[in-house]
C-alpha positions in Angstrom: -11.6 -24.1 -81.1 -10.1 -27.5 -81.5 -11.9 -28.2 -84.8 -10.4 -25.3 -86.0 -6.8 -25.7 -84.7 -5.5 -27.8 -87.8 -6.4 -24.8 -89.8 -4.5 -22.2 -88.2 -0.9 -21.1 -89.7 2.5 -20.5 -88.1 1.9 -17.0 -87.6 -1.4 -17.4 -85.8 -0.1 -20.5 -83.3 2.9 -18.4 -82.7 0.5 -15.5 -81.7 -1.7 -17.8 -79.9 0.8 -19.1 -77.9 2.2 -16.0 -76.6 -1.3 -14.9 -75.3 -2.2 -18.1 -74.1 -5.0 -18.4 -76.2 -4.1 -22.2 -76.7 -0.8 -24.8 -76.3 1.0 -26.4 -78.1 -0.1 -29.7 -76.2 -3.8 -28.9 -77.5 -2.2 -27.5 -81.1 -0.3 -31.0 -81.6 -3.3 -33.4 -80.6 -5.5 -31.6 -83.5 -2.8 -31.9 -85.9 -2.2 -35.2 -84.9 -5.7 -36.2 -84.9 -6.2 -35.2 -88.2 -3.4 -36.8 -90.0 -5.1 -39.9 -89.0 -8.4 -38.5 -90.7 -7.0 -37.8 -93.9 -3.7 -40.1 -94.8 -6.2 -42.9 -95.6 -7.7 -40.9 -98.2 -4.4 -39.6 -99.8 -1.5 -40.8 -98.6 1.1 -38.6 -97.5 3.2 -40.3 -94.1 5.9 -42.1 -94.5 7.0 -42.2 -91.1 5.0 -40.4 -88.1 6.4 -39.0 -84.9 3.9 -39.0 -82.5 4.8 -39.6 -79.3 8.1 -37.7 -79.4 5.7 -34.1 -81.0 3.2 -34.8 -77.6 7.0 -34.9 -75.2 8.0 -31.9 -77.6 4.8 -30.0 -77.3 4.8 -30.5 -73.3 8.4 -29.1 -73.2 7.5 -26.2 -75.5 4.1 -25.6 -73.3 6.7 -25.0 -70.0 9.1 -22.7 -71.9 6.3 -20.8 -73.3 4.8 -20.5 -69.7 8.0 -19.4 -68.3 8.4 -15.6 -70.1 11.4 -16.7 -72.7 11.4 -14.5 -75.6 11.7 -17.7 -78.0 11.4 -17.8 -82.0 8.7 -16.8 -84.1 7.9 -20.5 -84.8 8.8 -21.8 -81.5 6.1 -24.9 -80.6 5.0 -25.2 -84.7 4.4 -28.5 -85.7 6.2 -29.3 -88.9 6.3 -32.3 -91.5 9.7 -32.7 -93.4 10.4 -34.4 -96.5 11.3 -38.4 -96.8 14.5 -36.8 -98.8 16.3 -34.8 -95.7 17.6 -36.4 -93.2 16.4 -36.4 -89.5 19.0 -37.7 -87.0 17.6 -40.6 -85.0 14.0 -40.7 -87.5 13.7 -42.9 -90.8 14.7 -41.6 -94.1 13.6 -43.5 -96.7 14.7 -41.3 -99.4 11.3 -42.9 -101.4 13.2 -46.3 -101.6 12.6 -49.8 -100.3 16.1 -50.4 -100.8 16.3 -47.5 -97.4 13.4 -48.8 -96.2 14.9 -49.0 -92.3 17.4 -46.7 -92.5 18.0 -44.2 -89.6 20.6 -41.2 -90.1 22.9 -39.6 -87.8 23.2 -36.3 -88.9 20.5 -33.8 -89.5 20.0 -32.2 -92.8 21.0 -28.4 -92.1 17.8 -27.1 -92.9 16.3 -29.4 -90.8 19.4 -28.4 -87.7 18.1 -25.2 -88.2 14.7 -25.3 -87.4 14.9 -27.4 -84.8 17.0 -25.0 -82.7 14.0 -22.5 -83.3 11.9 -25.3 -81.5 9.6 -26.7 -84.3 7.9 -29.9 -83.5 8.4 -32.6 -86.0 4.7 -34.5 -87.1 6.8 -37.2 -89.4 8.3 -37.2 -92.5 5.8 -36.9 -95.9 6.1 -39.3 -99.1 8.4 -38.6 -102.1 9.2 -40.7 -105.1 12.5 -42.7 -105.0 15.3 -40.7 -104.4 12.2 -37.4 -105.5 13.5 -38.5 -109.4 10.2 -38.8 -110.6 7.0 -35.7 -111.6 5.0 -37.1 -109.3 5.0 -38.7 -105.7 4.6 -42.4 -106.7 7.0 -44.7 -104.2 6.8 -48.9 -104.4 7.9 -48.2 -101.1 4.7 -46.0 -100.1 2.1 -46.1 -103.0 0.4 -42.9 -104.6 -0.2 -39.4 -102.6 -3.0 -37.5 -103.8 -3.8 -33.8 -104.0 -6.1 -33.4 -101.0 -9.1 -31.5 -103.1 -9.4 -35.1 -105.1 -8.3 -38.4 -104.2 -7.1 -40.3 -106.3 -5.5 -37.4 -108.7 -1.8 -36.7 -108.1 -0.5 -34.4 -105.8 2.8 -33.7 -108.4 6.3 -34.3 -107.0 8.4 -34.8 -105.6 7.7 -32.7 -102.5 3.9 -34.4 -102.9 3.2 -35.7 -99.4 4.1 -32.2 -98.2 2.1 -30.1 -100.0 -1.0 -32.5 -99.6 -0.3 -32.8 -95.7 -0.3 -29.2 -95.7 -3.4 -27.9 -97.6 -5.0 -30.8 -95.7 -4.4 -29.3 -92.6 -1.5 -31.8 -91.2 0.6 -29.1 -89.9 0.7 -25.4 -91.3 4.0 -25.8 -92.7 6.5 -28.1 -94.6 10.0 -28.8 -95.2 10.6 -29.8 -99.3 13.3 -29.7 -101.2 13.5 -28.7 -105.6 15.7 -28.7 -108.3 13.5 -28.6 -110.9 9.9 -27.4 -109.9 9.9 -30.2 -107.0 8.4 -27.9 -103.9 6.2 -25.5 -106.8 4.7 -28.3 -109.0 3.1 -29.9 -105.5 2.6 -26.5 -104.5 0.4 -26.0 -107.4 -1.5 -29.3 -108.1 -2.3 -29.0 -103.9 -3.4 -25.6 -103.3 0.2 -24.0 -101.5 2.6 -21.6 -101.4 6.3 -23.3 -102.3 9.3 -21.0 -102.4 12.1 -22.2 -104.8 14.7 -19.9 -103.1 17.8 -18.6 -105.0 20.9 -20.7 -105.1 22.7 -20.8 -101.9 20.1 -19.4 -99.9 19.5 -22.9 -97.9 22.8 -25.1 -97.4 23.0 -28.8 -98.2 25.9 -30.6 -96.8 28.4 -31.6 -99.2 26.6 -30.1 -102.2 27.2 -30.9 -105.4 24.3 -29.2 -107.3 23.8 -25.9 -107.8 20.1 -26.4 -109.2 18.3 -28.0 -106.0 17.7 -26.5 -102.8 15.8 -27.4 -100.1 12.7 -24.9 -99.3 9.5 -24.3 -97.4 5.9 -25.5 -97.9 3.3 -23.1 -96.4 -0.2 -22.5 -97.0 0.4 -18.6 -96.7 3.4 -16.8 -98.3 4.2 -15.5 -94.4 4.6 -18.8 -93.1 6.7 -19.7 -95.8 9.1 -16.4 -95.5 9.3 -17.1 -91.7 10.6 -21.1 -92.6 13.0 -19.2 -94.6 14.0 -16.9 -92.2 15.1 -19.6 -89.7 16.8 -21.6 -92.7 18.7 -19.3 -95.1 22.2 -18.8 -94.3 25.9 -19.4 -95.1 27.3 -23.1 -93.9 30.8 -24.0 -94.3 29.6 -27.6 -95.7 27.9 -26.2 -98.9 30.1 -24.7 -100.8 27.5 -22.9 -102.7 25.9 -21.3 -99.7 25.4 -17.8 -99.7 25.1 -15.2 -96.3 22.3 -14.4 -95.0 20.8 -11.1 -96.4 19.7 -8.3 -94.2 16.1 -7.9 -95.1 13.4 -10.7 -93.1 11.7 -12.3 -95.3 8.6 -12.0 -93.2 8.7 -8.4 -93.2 9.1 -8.6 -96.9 6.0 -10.8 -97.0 3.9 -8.9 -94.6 4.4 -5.3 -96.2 1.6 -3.7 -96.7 -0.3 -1.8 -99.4 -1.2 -3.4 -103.2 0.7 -3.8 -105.8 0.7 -0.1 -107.0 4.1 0.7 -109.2 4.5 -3.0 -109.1 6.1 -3.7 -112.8 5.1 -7.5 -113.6 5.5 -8.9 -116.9 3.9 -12.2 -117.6 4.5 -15.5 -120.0 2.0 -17.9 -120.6 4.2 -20.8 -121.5 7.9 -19.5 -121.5 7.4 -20.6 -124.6 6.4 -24.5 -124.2 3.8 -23.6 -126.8 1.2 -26.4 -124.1 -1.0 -24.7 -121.8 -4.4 -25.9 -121.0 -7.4 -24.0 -121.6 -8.8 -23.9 -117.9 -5.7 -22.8 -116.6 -4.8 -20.5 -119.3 -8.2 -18.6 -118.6 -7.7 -18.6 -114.2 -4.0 -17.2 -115.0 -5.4 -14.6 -116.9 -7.6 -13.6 -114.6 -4.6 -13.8 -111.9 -3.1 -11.2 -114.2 -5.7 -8.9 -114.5 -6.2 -8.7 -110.8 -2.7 -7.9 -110.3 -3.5 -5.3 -112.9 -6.7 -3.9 -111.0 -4.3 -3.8 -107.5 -2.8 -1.2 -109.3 0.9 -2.9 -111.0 1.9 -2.3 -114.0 1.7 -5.4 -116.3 3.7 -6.3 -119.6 3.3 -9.4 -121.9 6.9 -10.9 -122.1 8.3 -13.5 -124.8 11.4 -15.4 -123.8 13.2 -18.2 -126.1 14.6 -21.0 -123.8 16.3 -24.4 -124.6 14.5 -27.5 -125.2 13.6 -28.2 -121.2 13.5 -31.7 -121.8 16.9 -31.6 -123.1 18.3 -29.6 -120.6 16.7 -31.9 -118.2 19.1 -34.7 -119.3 21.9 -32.6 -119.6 22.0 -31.6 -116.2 20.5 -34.8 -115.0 21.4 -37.7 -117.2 24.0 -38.9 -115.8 22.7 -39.2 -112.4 19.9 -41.4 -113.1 22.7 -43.2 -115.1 24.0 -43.5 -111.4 20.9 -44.5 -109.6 19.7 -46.8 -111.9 23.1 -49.1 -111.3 22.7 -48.5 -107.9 19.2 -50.3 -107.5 19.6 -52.9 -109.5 22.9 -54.2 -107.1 20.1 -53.3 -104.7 17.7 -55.6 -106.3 15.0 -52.7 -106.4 12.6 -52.8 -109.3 13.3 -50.0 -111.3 10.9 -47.5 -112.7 10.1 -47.3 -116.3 10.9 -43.4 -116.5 14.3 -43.9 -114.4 15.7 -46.3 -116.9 14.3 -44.4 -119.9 16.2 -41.4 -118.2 19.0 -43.6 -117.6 19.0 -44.4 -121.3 18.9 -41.0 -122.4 21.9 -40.1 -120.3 24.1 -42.8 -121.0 23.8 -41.8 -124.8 25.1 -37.6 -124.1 28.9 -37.1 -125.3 31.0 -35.7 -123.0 31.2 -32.7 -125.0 27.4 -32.2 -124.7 27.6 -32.6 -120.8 30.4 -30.3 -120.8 28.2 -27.9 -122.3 25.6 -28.0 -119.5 27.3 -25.1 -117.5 26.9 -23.0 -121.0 23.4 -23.8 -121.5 22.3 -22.8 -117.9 24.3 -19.6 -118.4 22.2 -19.6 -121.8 18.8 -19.7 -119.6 20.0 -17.2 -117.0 21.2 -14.5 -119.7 17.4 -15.0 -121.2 15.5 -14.2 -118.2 17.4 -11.4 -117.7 17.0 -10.1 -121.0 13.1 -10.7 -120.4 12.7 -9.2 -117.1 14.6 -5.9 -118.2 12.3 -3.1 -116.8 10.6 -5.6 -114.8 10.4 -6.2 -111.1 8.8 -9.9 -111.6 7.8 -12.2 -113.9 4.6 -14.8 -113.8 3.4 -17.5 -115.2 1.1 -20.7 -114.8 3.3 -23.1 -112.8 1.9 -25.8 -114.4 0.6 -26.2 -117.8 -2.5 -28.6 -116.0 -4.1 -28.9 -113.0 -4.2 -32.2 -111.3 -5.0 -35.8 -113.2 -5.8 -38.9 -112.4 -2.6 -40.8 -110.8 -1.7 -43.6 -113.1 2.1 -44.8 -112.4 5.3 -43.2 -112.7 4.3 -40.6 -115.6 1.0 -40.1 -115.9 -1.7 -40.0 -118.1 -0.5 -38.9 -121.9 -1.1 -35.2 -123.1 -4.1 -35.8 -126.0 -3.0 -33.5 -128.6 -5.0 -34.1 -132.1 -6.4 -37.5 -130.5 -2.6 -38.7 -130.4 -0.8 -39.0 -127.2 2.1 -36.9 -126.6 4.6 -36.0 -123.8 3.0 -37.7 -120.1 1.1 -35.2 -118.1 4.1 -36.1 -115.0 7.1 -34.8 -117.5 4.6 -32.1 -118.9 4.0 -30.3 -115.0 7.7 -29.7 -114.8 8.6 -27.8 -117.9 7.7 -24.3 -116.2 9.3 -25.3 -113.6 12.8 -26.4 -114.9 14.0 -23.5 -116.5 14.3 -20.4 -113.3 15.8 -23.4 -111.4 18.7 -24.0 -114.0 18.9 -19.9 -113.4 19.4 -20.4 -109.8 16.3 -18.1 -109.5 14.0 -17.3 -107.0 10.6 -18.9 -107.6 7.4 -19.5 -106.1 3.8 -20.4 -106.2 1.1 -18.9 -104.9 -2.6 -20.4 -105.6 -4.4 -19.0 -108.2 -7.6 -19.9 -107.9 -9.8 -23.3 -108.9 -11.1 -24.9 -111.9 -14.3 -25.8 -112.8 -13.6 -29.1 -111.5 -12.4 -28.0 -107.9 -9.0 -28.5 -108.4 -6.1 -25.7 -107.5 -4.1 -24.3 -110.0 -0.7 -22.1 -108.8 0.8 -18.7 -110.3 4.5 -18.7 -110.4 6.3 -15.5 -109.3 10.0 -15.6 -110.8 12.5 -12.9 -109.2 15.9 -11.8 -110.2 19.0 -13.6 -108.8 19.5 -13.0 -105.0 16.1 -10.5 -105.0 14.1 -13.3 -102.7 12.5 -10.4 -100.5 11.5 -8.2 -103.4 9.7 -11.5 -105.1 8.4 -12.7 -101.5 6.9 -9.5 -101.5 5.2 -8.8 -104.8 3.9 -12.5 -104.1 2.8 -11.6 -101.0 0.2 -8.8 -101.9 -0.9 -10.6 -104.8 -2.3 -13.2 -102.3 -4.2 -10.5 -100.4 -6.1 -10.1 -103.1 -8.5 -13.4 -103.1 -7.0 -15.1 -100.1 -7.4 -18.5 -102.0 -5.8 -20.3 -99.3 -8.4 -19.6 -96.6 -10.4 -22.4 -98.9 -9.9 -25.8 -97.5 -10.4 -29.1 -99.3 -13.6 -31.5 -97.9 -11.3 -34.6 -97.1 
């Protein structure tokens, strides 16, 4: 049983520990046992927790024995993100200029699930300040994906997802705002839920595109982490109120995916896709089609994403980049490229940005008329061999072209700009052994509905029940 502990989801400890199958003393020492077996191979603490998840686990073990009728994921271990804070824990935010820094408040999705009694393992490696594709840090190093070390784990939610599929706790706290928690998701083997905007308060928010959002390796788990987060708070003023569905219900609704109307892009028209993945999404498609939904090929123009990146974006890394130079920090090449970029847009073209997202909104609405979801690759590649703060080059012709860290993203970018939901599910492996994920993009405020479609679609070749060999 213990070997096997590490493995189990929420859902199953939480059923575990009610008939007293196992603790969360025994549940803890397995997890905690084998984040020391694996984050030599790829990476993915930042800080760890240790000794306050075996105090937390023995408290949790008492309540459990004493009859309270406590929350689903009451006693769950849990990594969080090096980007949300944790009262009294480092928060690097990915940069040696924070290397000792301690908050004081908690993040509110963090407050949250702590009042439902998760156990915190540590917090998981993101790049500085999660501005770059992949989880690179000079603070931490490079986090792999878990099924090869060595090849990146995408980012900047990267040390989450790996810790996850590697069996460091069966869920994760992330945070994306423009394919951050799904890229990771993807390259790693999880489930990441993008939820809409609002759904998960920040305090004092100032951008509508990023959210914080859960890491699972089932959809369930990752519907029951946003059922104890999702909510109104006074400090976001984007935050929306809680809707009146559970999003675990949602998830565990049964039946296939009969009347189910899914229309599906294979590029939302990057015009790059890679042939491997191209050929497992297809087949993703034509099982959903075999379970019974009803499938549609869609077309959709969008922006130049890479554009849009720097318009929404620009001048923050115009921001950060003077920030860690007072700091002394040495300064990634793609932050100051970024930086460049952004310090070049006219105030009239960064006006425009609120235009251009309504632009991007209006044309997934027009392309999921008649539709009840729409899914593509999330990314364009599986996972590649980690080489700084971009990546390997794209090889198109024999020439290089945009870097394979940029190039993950642009299927990402464009539902969060929407404010959509989106999430990834795993779709299955390539010839190589590496995961590649299936993005499921719902209409504005219909998380359930899309939790749901994803949900059953996962039934179908339970691709998470394969674990990586680390």
């Amino acid at each position: 049983m213990t070997d096997e502990l590490h493995w189990k989801t929420a859902s199953e400890l939480g059923r575990m520990y009610r008939l007293r199958e196992v603790s969360p003393v025994e549940v803890i020492d397995a997890v905690l046992e084998r984040m020391e077996q694996v984050h030599p191979s790829i990476n993915i603490m930042v800080t760890t927790t240790a000794d306050q998840a075996r105090v937390s686990a023995r408290e949790a073990e008492a309540r459990l024995g004493s009859g309270e009728d406590l929350p689903p994921l009451f006693g769950v271990p849990m990594t969080v993100k090096d980007l949300a804070e944790t009262a009294g824990v480092r928060t690097t935010y990915g940069s040696t200029a924070y290397a000792d820094h301690v908050p004081d408040l908690d993040a509110i999705g963090w407050e949250r699930l702590k009042e439902q009694g998760v156990i915190l393992l540590g917090k998981t490696t993101t790049p500085e300040f999660g501005l770059l594709g992949v989880t690179e840090s000079k603070l931490t190093g490079s986090t792999s994906t878990p099924w090869r070390p060595g090849y990146a784990a995408g980012g900047s939610s990267g040390g989450a997802a790996a810790a996850v599929v590697s069996g460091v706790g069966p869920v994760a706290w992330g945070s994306d705002g423009g394919g951050s928690i799904r890229v990771p998701s993807s390259l790693c083997g999880a489930v990441g839920i993008k939820p809409s905007i609002g759904r998960i308060p920040t305090r004092d928010n100032t951008d509508s595109d990023s959210t914080d959002g859960p890491i699972a390796r089932t959809v369930l788990d990752a519907a029951m982490v946003l059922d104890a987060t999702a909510g109104h708070h006074p400090a976001d003023r984007f935050s929306v109120p809680r809707e009146a569905r559970s999003y675990a219900d949602a998830a565990s609704a049964p039946g296939d995916l009969t009347g189910v109307r899914v229309g599906y892009c294979h590029d939302l028209g990057q015009k790059v896709l890679d042939a491997e993945v191209r050929r497992l999404f297809d087949r993703a498609v034509d099982d959903m089609r075999a379970a019974g939904a009803s499938i549609e090929g869609v077309e959709i123009e969008l922006p130049d994403t890479e554009y849009v990146f720097d318009l929404v974006n620009g001048y923050s890394y115009v921001d950060v980049l003077e920030e860690l130079r007072r700091e002394g920090v040495e300064v990634w090449p793609s932050i100051r490229e970024l930086a460049d970029r952004g310090s070049r847009l006219s105030g009239r073209e960064v006006h425009g940005v609120h235009a251009v997202k309504t632009q991007i909104y209006n044309a997934f609405n027009d392309a999921m008329t008649g539709l009840d979801v729409l899914v593509t690759p999330t990314t364009a590649v599986s996972a590649f061999p980690s080489e700084g703060d971009k990546g390997p080059a794209l090889q198109v012709g024999g020439h290089d072209t945009m870097p394979l860290g940029m190039l993950i993203h642009m299927m990402t970018e464009p539902p969060s700009h929407a404010g959509l939901p989106a999430l990834s599910v795993p779709g299955g492996f390539t010839d190589q052994g590496l995961p590649i994920g299936v993005q499921f993009i719902g209409r504005l405020w219909g998380d359930a509905d899309v939790i749901s479609v994803a949900a059953r679609y996962e039934r179908l070749n339970a691709w998470h029940e394969h674990h990586p060999a680390l």
